[in-house]
N, C-alpha and C positions, 0 to 999 in steps of 0.2 A: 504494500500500500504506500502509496507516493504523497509525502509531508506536503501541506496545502504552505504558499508562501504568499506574503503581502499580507494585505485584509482579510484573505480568505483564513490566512493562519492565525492570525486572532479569534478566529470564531471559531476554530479550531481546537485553539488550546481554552476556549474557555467553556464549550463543552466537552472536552476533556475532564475540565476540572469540576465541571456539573456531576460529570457521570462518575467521578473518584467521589465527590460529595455523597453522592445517591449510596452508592455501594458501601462507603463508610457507615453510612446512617441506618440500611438495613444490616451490615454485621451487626452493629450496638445494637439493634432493634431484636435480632435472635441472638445475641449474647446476654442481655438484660434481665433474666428470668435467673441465667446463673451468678449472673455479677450479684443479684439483690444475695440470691443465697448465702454467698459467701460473707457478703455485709452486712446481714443477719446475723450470721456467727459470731461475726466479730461484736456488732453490736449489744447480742445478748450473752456476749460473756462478761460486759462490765453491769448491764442493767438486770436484774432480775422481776420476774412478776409477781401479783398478788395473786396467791393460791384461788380466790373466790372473783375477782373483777378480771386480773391479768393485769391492770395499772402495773406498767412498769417503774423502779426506783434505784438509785444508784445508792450503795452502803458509805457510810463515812467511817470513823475510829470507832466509835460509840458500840453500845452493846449489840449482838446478833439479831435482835427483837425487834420486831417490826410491825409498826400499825398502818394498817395502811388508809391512806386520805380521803380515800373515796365511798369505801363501805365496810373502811370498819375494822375488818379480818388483821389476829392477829397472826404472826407467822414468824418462822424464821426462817433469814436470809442464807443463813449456810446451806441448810436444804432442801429451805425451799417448802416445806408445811405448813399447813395450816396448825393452830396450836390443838384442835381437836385431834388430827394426825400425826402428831409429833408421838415419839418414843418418849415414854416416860414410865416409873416405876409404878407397879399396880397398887390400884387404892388411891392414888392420888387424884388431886383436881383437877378433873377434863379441861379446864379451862384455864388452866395456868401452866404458863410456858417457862416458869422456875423449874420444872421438874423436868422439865426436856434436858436439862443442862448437869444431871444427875450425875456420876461414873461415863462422862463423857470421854477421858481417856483410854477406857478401856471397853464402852461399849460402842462401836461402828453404827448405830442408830440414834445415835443422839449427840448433841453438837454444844462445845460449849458457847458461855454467853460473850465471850471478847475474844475475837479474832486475834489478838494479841498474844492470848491462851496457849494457841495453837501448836508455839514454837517448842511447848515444855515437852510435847511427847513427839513432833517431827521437825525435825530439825532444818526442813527445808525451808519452813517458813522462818519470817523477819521475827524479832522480837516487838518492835516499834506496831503502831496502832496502822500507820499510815503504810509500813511497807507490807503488814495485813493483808489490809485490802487490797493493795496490787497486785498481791499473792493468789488472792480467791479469783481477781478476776483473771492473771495471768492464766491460772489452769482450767478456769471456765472457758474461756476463749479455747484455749488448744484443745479440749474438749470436743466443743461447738466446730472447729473447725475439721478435727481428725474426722470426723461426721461426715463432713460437708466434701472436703478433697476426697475423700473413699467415694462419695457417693457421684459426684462428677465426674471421676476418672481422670487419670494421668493428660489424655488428649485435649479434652475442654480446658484442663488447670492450665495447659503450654496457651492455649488461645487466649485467656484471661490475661495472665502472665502479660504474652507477648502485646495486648490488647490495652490493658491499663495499668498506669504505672500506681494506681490506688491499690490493686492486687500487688504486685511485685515490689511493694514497700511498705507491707503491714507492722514490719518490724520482728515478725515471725520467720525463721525458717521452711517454707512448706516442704520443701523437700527432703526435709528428714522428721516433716510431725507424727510418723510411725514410731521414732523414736522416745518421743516425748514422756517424762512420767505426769501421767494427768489422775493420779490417784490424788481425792481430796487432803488427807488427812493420814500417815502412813500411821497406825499405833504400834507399840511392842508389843 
């Protein structure tokens, strides 16, 4: 095919550049379902929901316990319960979320009440309030994500990848999140 030159090659190159437009716009248009995916992941491993609304909220230093603003429900943020669902010793008050916090070192059901806690029986986490909660949601994320890259596949992650530089600078590793220990809480 013979390059149009003069006038004609301006109209040329700028339906060219129409038609690179179009074809950009439909990749993002069928890559958009995965992109969200992924930035789901990532989003809901710092924000957690209300076990009864889904209102989502982000944890500060402060204790595990969580009321939430819009209807109520108390709950906690490590695992995410309703305080009627929480682990707690029998006999006690269904409605008190004191008792969730019980032999939390040693029982895998129940969570203590300050993330800060954490550090006495795994040593991965920070001792500090604030590197805490980095901590939760660092391994919520890798979590959420080890999910998400399994379930996309090797090929769509290279087109994301290759596609947006929001994917290829999460700050995460993808390419080794099989590795990752995404255990919450390791106890002895």
């Amino acid at each position: 095919m013979e390059i149009p030159r003069g006038k004609d090659a301006k109209t040329y190159q700028q339906r060219a550049a129409l038609e690179a437009a179009a074809f950009t716009h439909f990749e993002c248009a069928e890559l958009r379902p995965y992109k969200l995916a992924f930035e789901t992941a990532i989003e809901s491993g710092v924000k957690v929901p209300c076990p009864s609304c889904g209102l989502a909220g982000v944890k500060d230093g402060a204790c595990a316990h969580m009321t939430c603003p819009r209807c109520d429900t108390l709950w906690c943020y490590l695992c995410g319960l309703d305080v009627k669902d929480c682990d707690k010793p029998q006999g006690t008050d269904p409605n008190s979320i004191y008792q969730h916090n019980v032999d939390w070192e040693t029982n895998p059901r129940r969570c203590p009440m300050w993330l800060d806690q954490v550090n006495r029986v795994d040593s991965r986490w920070p001792a500090d309030a604030d590197g805490a909660v980095a901590k939760l949601s660092q391994i919520r994320t890798l979590r959420n994500l080890q999910v998400v890259v399994n379930e996309l596949g090797p090929d769509m992650m290279r087109r994301l990848k290759a596609k947006y530089s929001s994917v290829r600078n999460t700050g995460y590793d993808l390419d080794r999140l099989g590795q990752a220990d995404v255990r919450l809480i390791v106890r002895n």
